[in-house]
C-alpha positions as CSV (number, residue, x, y, z in Angstrom):
1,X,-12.8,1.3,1.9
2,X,-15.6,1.1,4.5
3,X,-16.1,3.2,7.0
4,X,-15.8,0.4,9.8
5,X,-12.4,-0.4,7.6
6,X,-11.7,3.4,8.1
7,X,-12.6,3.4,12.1
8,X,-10.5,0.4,12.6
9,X,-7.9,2.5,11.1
10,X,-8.3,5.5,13.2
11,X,-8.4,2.8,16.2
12,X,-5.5,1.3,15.3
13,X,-3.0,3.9,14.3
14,X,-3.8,6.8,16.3
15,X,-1.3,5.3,19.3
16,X,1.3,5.3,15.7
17,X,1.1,8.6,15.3
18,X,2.9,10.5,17.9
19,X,1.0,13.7,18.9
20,X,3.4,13.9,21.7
21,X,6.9,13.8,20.5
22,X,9.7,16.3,22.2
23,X,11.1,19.1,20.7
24,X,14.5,17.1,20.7
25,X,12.6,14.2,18.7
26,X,11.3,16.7,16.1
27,X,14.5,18.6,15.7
28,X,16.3,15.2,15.2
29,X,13.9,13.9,12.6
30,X,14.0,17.0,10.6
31,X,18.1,16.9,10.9
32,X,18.2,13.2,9.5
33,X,16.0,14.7,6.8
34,X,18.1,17.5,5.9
35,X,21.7,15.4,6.2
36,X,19.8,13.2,3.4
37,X,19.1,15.8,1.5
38,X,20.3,16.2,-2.0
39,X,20.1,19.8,-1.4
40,X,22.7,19.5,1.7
41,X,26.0,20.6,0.3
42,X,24.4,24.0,-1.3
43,X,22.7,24.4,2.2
44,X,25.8,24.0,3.7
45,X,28.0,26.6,1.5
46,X,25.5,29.4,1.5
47,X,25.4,28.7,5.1
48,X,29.0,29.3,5.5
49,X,29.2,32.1,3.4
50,X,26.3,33.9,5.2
51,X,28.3,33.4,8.5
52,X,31.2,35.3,7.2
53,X,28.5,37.9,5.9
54,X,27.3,38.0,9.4
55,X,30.4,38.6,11.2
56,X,31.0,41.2,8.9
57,X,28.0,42.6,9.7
58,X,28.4,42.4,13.4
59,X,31.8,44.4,12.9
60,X,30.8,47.0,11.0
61,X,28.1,48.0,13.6
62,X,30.8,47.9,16.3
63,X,32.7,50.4,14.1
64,X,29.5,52.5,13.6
65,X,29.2,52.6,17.0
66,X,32.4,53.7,18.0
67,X,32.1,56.5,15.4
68,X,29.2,58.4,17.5
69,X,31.9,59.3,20.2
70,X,34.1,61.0,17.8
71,X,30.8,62.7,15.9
72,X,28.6,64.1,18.6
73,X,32.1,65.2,20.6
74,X,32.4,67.5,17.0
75,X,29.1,68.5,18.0
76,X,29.1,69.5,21.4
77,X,32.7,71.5,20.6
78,X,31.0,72.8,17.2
79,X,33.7,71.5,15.7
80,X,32.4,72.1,11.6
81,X,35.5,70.9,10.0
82,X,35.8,67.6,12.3
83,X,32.0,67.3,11.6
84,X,32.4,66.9,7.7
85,X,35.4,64.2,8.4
86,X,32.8,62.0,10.5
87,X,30.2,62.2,7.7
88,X,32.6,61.0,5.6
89,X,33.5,58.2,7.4
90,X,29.8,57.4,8.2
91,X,29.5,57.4,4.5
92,X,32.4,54.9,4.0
93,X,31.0,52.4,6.9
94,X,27.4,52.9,6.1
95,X,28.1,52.1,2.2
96,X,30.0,48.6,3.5
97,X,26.9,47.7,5.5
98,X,24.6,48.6,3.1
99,X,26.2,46.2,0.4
100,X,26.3,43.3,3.3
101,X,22.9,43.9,4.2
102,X,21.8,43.3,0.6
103,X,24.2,40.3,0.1
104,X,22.5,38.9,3.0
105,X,18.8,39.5,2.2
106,X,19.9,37.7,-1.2
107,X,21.0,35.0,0.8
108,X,18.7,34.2,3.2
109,X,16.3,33.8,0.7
110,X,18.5,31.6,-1.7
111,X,18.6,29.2,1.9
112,X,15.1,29.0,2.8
113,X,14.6,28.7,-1.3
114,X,17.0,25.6,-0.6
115,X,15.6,24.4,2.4
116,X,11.8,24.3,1.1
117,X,13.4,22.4,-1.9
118,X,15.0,19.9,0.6
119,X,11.9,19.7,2.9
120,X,9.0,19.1,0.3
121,X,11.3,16.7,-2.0
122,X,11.9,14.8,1.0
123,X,8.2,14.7,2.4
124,X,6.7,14.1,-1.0
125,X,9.4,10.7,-1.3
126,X,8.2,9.8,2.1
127,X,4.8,10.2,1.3
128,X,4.7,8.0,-2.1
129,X,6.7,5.5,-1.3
130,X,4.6,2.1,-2.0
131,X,1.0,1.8,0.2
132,X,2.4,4.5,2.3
133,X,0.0,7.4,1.1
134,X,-3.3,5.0,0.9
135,X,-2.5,3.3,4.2
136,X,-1.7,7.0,5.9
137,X,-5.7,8.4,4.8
138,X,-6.7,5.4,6.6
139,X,-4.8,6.2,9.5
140,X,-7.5,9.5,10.9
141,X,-6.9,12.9,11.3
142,X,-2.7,12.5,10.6
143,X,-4.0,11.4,7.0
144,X,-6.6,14.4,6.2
145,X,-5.6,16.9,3.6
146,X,-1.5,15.8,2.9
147,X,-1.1,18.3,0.3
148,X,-1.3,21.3,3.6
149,X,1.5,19.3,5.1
150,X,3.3,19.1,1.6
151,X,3.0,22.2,0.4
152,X,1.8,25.3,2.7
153,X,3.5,23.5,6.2
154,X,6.7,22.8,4.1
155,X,6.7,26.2,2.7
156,X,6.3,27.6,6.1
157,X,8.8,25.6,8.0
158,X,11.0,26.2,5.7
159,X,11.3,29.6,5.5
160,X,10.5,30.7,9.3
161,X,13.3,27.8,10.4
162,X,15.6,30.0,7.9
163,X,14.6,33.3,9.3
164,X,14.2,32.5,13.2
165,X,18.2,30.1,13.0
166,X,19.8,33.1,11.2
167,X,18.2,36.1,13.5
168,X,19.2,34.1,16.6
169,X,23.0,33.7,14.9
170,X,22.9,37.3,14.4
171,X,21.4,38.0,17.9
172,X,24.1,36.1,19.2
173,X,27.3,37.8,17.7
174,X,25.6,40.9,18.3
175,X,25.4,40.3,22.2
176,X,29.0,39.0,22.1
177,X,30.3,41.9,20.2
178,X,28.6,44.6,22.5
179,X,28.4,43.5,25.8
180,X,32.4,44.1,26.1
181,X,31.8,47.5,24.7
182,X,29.3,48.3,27.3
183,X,30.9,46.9,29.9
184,X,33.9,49.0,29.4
185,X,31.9,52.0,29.1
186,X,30.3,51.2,32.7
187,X,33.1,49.9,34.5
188,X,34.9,51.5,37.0
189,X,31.6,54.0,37.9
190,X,31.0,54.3,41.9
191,X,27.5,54.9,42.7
192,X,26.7,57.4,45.7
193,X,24.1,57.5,47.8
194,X,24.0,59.0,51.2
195,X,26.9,58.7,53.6
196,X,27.6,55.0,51.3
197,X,29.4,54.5,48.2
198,X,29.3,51.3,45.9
199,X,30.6,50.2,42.8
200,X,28.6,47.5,40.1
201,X,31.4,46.5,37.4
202,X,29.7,46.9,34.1
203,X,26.4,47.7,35.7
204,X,25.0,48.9,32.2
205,X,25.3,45.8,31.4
206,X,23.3,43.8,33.8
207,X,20.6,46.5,33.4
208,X,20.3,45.4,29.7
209,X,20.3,41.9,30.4
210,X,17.4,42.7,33.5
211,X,15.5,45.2,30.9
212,X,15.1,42.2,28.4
213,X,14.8,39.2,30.6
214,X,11.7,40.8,32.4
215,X,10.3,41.3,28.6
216,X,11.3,37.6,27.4
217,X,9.4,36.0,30.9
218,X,6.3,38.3,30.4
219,X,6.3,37.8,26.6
220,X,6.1,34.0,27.3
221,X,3.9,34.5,30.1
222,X,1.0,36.3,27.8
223,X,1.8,34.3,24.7
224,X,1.8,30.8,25.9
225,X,-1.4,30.1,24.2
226,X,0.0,30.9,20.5
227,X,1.4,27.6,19.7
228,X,-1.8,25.6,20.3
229,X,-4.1,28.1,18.3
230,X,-1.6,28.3,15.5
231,X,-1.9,24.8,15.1
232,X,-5.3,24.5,15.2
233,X,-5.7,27.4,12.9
234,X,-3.5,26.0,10.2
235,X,-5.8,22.8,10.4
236,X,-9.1,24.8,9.9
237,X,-7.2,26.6,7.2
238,X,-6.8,23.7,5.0
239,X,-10.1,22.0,5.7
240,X,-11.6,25.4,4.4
241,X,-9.4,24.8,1.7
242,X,-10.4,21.7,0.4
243,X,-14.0,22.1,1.1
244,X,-13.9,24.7,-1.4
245,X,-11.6,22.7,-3.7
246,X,-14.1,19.5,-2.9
247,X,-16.9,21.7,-4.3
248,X,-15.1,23.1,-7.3
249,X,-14.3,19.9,-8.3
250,X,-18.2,18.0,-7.4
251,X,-19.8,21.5,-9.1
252,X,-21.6,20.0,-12.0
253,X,-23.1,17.1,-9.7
254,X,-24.1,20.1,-6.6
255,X,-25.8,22.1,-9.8
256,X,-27.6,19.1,-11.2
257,X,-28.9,18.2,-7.3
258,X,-29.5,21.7,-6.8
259,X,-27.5,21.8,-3.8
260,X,-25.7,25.3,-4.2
261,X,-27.4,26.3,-0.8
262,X,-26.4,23.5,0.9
263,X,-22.7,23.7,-0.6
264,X,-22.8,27.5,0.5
265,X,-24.2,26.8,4.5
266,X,-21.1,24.1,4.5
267,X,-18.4,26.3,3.2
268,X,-20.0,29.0,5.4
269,X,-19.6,26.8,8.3
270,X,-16.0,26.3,7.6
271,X,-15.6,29.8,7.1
272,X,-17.2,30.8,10.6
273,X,-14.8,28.2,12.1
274,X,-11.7,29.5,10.4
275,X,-12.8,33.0,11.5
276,X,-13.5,32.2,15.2
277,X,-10.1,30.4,15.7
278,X,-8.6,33.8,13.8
279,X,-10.4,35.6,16.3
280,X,-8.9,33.5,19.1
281,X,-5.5,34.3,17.3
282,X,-6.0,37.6,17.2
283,X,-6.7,38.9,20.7
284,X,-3.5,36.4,21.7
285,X,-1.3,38.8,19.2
286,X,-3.0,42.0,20.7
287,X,-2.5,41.0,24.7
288,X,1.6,40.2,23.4
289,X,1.5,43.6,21.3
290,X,0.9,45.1,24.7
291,X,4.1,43.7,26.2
292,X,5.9,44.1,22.9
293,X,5.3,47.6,21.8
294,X,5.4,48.6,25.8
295,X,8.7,47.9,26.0
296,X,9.7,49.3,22.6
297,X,8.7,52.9,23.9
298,X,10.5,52.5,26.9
299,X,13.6,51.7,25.4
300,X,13.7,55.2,23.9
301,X,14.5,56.1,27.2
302,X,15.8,53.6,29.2
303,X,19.5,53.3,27.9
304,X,19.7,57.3,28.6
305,X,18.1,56.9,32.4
306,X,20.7,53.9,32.7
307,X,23.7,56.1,31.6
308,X,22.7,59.1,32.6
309,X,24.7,58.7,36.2
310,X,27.6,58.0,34.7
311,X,27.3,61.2,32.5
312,X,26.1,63.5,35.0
313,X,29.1,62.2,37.4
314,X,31.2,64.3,34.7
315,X,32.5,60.0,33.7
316,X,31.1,59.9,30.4
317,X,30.9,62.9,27.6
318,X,28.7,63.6,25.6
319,X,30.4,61.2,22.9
320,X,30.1,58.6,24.9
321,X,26.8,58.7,26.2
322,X,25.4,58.3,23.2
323,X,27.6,55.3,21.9
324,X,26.5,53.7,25.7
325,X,23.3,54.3,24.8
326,X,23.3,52.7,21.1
327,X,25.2,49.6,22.7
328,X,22.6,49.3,25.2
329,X,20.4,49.1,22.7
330,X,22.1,46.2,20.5
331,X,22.4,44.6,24.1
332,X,19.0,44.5,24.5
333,X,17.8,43.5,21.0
334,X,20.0,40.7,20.6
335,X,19.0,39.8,24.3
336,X,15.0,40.4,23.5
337,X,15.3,38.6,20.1
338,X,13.0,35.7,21.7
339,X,10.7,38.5,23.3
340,X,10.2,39.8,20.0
341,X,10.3,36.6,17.9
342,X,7.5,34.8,20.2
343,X,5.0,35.0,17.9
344,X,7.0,33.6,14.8
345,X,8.5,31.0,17.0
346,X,4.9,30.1,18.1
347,X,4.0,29.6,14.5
348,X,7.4,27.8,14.0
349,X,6.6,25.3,16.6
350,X,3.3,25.0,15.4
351,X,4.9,24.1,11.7
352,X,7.1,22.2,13.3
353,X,4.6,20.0,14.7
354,X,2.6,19.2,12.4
355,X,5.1,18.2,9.2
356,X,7.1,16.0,12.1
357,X,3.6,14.0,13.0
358,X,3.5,13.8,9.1
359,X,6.6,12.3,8.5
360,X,6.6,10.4,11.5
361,X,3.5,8.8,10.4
362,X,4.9,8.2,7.2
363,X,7.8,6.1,8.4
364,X,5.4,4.1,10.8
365,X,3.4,3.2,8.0
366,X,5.8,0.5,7.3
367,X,5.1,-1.0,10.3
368,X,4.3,-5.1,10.0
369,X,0.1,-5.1,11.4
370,X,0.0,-8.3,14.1
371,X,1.3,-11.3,12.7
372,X,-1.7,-13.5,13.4
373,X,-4.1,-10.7,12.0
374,X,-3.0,-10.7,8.7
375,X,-3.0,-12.4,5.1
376,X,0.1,-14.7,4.5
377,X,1.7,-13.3,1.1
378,X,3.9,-15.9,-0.6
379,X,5.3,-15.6,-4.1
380,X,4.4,-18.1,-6.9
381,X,5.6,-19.0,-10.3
382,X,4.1,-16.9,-13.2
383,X,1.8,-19.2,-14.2
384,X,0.1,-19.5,-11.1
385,X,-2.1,-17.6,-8.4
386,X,-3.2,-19.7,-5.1
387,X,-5.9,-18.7,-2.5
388,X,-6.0,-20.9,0.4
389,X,-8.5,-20.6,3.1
390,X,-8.2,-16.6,3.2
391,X,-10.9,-14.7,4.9
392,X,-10.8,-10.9,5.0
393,X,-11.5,-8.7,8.1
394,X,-13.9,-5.5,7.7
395,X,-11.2,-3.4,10.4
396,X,-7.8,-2.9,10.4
397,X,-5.6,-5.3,12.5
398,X,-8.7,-7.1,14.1
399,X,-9.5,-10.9,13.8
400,X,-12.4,-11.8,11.7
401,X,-14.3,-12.5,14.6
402,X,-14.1,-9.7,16.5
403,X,-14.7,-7.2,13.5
404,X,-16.7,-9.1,11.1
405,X,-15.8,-9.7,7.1
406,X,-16.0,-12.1,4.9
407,X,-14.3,-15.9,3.2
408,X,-13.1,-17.1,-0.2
409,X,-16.0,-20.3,-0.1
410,X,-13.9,-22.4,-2.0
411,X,-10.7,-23.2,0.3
412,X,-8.4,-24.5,-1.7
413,X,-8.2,-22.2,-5.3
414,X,-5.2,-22.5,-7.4
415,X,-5.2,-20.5,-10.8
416,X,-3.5,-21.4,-13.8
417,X,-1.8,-18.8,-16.9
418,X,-5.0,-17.7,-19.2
419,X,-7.9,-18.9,-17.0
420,X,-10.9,-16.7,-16.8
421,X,-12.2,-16.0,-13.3
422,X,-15.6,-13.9,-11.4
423,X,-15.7,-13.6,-7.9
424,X,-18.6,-12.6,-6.4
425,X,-21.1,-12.8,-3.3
426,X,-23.5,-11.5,-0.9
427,X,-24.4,-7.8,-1.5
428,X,-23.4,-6.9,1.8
429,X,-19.8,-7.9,1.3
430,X,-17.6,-5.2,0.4
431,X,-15.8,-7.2,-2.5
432,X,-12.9,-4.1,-3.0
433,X,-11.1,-5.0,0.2
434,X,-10.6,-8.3,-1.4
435,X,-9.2,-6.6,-4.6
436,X,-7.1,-4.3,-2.2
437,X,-6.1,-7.6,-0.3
438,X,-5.1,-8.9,-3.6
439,X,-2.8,-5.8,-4.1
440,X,-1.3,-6.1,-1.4
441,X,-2.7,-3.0,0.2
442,X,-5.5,-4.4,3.1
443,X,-3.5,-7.5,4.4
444,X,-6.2,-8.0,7.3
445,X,-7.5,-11.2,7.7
446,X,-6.0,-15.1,7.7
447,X,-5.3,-17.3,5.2
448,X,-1.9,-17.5,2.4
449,X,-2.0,-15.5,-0.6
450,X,0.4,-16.8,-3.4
451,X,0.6,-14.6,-6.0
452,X,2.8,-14.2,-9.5
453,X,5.7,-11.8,-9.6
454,X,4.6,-7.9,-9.8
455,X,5.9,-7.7,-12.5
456,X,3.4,-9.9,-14.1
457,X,0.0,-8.7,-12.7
458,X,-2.1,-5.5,-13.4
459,X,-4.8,-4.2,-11.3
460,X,-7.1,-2.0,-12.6
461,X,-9.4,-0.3,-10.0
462,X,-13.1,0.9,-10.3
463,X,-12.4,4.8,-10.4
464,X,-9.3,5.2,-13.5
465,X,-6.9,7.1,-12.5
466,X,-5.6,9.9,-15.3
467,X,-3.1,11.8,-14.8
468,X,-2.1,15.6,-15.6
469,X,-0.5,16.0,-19.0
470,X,-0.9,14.5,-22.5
471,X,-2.7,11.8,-23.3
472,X,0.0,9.5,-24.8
473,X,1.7,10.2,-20.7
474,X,-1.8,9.2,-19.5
475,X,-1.9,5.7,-21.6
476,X,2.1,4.9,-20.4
477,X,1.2,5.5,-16.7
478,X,3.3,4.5,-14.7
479,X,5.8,4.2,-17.3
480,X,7.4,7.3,-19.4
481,X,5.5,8.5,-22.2
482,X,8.1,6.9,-24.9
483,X,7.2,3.1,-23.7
484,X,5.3,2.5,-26.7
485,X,5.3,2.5,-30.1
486,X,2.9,5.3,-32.2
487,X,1.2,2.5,-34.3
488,X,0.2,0.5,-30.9
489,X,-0.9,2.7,-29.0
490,X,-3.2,4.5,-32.3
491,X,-4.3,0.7,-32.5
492,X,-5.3,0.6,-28.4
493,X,-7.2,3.5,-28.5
494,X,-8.6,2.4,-31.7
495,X,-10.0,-1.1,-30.3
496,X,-11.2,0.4,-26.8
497,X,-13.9,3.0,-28.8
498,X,-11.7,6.1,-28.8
499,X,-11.0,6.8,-32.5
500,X,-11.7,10.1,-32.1
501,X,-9.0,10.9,-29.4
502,X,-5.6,9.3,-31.7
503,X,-5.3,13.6,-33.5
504,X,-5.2,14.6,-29.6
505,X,-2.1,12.3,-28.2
506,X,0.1,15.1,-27.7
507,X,-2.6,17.4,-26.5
508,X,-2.1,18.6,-22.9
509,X,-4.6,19.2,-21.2
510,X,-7.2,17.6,-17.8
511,X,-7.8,14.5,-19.3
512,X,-10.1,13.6,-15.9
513,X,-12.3,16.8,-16.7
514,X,-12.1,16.6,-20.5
515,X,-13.2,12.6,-20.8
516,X,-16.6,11.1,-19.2
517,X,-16.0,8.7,-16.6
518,X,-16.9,5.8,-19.2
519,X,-14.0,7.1,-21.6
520,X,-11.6,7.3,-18.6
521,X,-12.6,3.6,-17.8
522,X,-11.7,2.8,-21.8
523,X,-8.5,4.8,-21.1
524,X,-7.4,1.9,-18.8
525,X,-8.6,-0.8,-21.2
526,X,-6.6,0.6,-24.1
527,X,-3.5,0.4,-21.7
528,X,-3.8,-3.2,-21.5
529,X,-3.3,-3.9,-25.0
530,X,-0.3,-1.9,-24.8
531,X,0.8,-3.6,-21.1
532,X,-0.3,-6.6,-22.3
533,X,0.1,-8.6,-18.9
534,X,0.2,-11.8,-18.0
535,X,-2.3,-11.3,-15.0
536,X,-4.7,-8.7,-14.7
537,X,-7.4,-8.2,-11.6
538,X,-10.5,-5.9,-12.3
539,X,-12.6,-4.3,-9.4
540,X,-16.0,-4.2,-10.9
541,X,-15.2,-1.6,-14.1
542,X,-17.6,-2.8,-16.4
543,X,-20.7,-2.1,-13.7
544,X,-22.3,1.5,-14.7
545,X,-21.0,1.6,-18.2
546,X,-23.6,2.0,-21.0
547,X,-24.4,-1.2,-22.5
548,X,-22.4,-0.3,-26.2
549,X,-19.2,0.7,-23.8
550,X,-19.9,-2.6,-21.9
551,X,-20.0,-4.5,-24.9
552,X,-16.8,-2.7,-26.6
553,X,-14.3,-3.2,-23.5
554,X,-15.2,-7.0,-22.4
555,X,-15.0,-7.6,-26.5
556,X,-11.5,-6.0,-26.3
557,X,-10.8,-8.4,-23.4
558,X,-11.0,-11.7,-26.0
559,X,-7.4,-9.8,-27.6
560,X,-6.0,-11.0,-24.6
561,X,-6.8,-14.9,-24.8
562,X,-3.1,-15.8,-23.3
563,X,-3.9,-13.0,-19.8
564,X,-5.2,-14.8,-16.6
565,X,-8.5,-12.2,-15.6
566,X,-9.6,-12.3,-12.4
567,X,-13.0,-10.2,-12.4
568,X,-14.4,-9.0,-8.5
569,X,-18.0,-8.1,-9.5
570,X,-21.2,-8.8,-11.1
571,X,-20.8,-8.1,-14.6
572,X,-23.4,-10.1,-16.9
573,X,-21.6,-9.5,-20.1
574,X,-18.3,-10.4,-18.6
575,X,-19.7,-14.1,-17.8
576,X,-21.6,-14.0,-21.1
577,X,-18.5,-13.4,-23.5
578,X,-15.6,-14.8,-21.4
579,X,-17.4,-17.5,-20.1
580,X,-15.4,-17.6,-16.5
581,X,-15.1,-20.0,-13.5
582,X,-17.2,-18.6,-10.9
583,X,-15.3,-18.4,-7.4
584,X,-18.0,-17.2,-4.7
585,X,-17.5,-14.9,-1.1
586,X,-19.9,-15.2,1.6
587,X,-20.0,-13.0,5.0
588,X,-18.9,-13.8,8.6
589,X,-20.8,-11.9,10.7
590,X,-18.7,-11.0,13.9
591,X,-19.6,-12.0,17.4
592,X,-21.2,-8.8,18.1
593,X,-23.6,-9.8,15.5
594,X,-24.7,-13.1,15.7
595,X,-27.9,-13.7,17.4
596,X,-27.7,-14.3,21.2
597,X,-28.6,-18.0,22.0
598,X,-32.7,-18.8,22.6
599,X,-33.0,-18.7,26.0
600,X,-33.5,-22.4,28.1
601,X,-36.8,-24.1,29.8
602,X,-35.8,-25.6,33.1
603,X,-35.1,-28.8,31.9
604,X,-32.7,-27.4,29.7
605,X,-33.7,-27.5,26.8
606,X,-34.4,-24.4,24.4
607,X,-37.9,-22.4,24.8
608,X,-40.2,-22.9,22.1
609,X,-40.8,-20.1,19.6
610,X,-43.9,-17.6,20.5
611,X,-46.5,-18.1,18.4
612,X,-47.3,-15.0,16.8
């Protein structure tokens, strides 16, 4: 694809993407995602079981609570033999809530294992569905580096969504469970001061609720700028990434070039620009530790100072103080669980963003381009391919004359079942948006396309595409590795010059590392004697090969004599052996382009040239 083809892009579906959706959007897409998710009934039953662990939970702490009235009373009477009982009783409750507390680690994790599961599968189905992933790196920045989104963003959504959903559930039954034992402690207490007496019904309890509101407003007050630099550093994360990754891969071509020191200045770049947005990160964490950590020291105290009129007043023992002072304190975390989850939740929303831009990019990929912008598609009998006045634009969802491109010369071309076609042109057309117009994947331009059942026609582009695995997989692609018989796939290999591969069909291994880029090319050839289609379009493969690999694939093409070829390119030996109507493509040179009209004399008619 050009890069005028890629700006167009850009141009065209950046208003697509959605860089603003609300939260209530983005919560509702992932829902619909998760309710289709195969994964949804065990989701579902750990989640109900982790409830009831929960709840469990949430009581035994009540009764652990209740227990320190009973206890330090035994201590402030030096009570020994009531101080044994108590231990034994913590022992009994702490034993309970030690086996829930491991049940539910156990099951958190078996959730956010779950949820990942749910999240990638579904993204990754999103993301190949047909065109989608080729039309989405078109599409700008929403279409750089996927496999971030896929992998790390899905990894991280998952698992913080778990953890934050089940912390606030907890927080919640918590509060519930312990503001009525606080409030019973502190009702009833009359405050005096002076000649005036007052009474605040459970007033321990709105000093909790004071105590962590004031933290949760400054917490979001200092840490407002988290979301936006956790986003941006999770995108300068995986562009580091894949600059190293695009290096790895290119390192035999930087070594030849002798371009290590320009490769290390780049990655270094990346590197400094990962590091200053860390930086960035970093002092936003610190300025929220202050607030955090502040407020985590006072707390120490605070329940006491709050309870300590009550005490003194001769209302509360000793007992008692110290179970108000351990419910003031599950008051307050479940009431400060935002306060002390706004730096998770930052990165949450962050996540959150950017795999819902993904996916709602994905889905508008489907999206029909303007009707009077694009190629006419019409299906055909098998034994026919027509091409009627089509022209093809250089930018995505622009007229021809407006962006540029180029036209099919002939106006009129119908194909017929074994005929041998070339199409070529001007060098400055970019002849692979025609074989991607072919394929259905750049429908920009004008002009009806009628073209044979799917099922019928191969394409086969410049760069072959191997996959991971053995190399019998890598001859079925797409199909599964049993589609073809041992004999004919020995004799494919045998016919497209790779004799020397038939001991090595079980072999797994990189076959796109382990075979030249001439051998991959044969790969693909060897396929179609296997395939054996009744129409096959090439985009230029035979240009760059050495001659004897030239000469050994177009020969293997005359096995095919019954296969309509269609061959975008210039390939000498390709005309010489298969002897091929020529079909020709010429430019249209937008209206930006073309000259500006000679200017007039005053009678009207055009100046005369200078004579130079």
């Amino acid at each position: 694809m050009t890069d005028d083809a890629k700006g167009g892009a850009v141009g065209q579906r950046q208003d697509r993407v959605g860089y603003d959706l609300s939260l209530g959007y983005r919560l509702k897409l992932m829902f619909l995602a998760f309710w289709a998710s195969k994964v949804r009934g065990k989701i579902l039953s750990l989640a109900a079981i982790l409830m009831f662990v929960i709840l469990a939970t949430a009581y035994g702490q009540v009764v652990l609570n209740r227990w320190n009235a009973p206890f330090y009373d035994s201590l402030q009477r030096r009570d020994v033999g009531e101080f044994f009982h108590q231990l034994q009783i913590f022992g009994l409750i702490a034993g309970s809530l030690l086996l829930l507390n491991v049940g539910q680690a156990w099951l958190n994790q078996m959730t956010a294992l779950y949820m990942r599961e749910g999240l990638t599968r579904d993204l990754v189905d999103q993301w190949l569905k047909h065109k989608r992933a080729l039309r989405l790196a078109s599409s700008g920045l929403i279409g750089v580096n996927p496999d971030q989104r896929l992998h790390e963003d899905a990894r991280n959504l998952a698992e913080s969504t778990t953890g934050l959903v089940l912390g606030l559930i907890q927080s919640t039954i918590l509060l519930v469970s312990f503001i009525g034992v606080l409030w019973e402690l502190s009702s009833g207490f009359v405050f005096h001061f002076r000649t005036y007496s007052f009474a605040i019904p459970g007033y321990m309890v709105w000093a909790a609720v004071f105590y962590a509101a004031s933290a949760s407003i400054l917490s979001q007050i200092v840490g407002r700028k988290l979301v936006p630099i956790n986003a941006e550093r999770f995108s300068k994360e995986a562009e580091l990434r894949f600059s190293l990754m695009h290096a790895n891969e290119n390192m035999p071509a930087i070594t030849v070039a002798r371009g290590e020191e320009n490769e290390r200045q780049r990655i270094n770049t990346d590197i400094s620009t990962v590091l200053a947005v860390l930086k960035r990160l970093t002092m936003a964490n610190t300025n929220l530790t202050w607030v955090s950590a502040g407020y985590g020291w006072l707390v120490i105290v605070i329940p006491i100072i709050v309870a300590a009129p009550a005490y003194f007043s001769g209302g509360l023992t000793f007992g008692e103080l110290m179970m108000s002072v351990g419910a003031f304190n599950q008051v307050n975390t479940a009431l400060r669980w935002y306060v002390a989850n706004f730096g998770p939740i930052a990165e949450w929303r962050a996540t959150l963003n950017r795999v819902t831009d993904f996916r709602h990019a994905l889905e508008h990929m489907d999206e029909p381009l303007n009707p009077k912008n694009v190629i006419a598609y019409e299906d055909t009998a098998a034994d026919r391919l027509v091409m009627k006045n089509v022209t093809i634009a250089a930018k995505l969802g622009e007229e021809v004359d407006q962006c540029g491109g180029f036209r099919l010369h002939e106006p009129d071309v119908t194909l017929k079942a074994g005929e041998k076609v070339m199409i070529n042109g001007d060098h400055n057309v970019n002849r692979k948006l025609l074989f991607q117009a072919m394929a259905g994947l750049w429908p920009c331009g004008s002009g009806t396309m009628g073209l044979p059942p799917s099922d019928d026609i191969l394409f086969v582009p410049q760069v072959a595409y191997i996959p991971g695995g053995t190399l019998r997989e890598a001859l079925s692609f797409p199909e599964p590795a049993g589609s073809y018989k041992n004999e004919d796939i020995e004799a494919a290999l045998e016919k497209a010059g790779l004799r020397q591969l038939i001991s090595r069909l079980d072999t797994r291994a990189r076959w796109d590392k382990v075979l030249d880029s001439d051998e991959q090319k044969a790969i693909g050839f060897a396929r179609l004697l296997l395939v054996r289609p009744r129409w096959v379009v090439f985009d230029e493969v035979l240009e760059g090969l050495e001659p004897e690999w030239q000469a050994t694939l177009t020969n293997l093409l005359t096995a095919l004599p019954e296969t309509s070829m269609i061959y975008i390119g210039r390939s000498e030996i390709y005309m010489e052996i298969l002897k091929p109507k020529v079909l020709h493509l010429e430019a249209i040179a937008s209206k930006a382009e073309e000259p500006p009209p000679p200017p007039k004399t005053g009678t009207g008619r055009p100046a005369a040239a200078p004579v130079i």
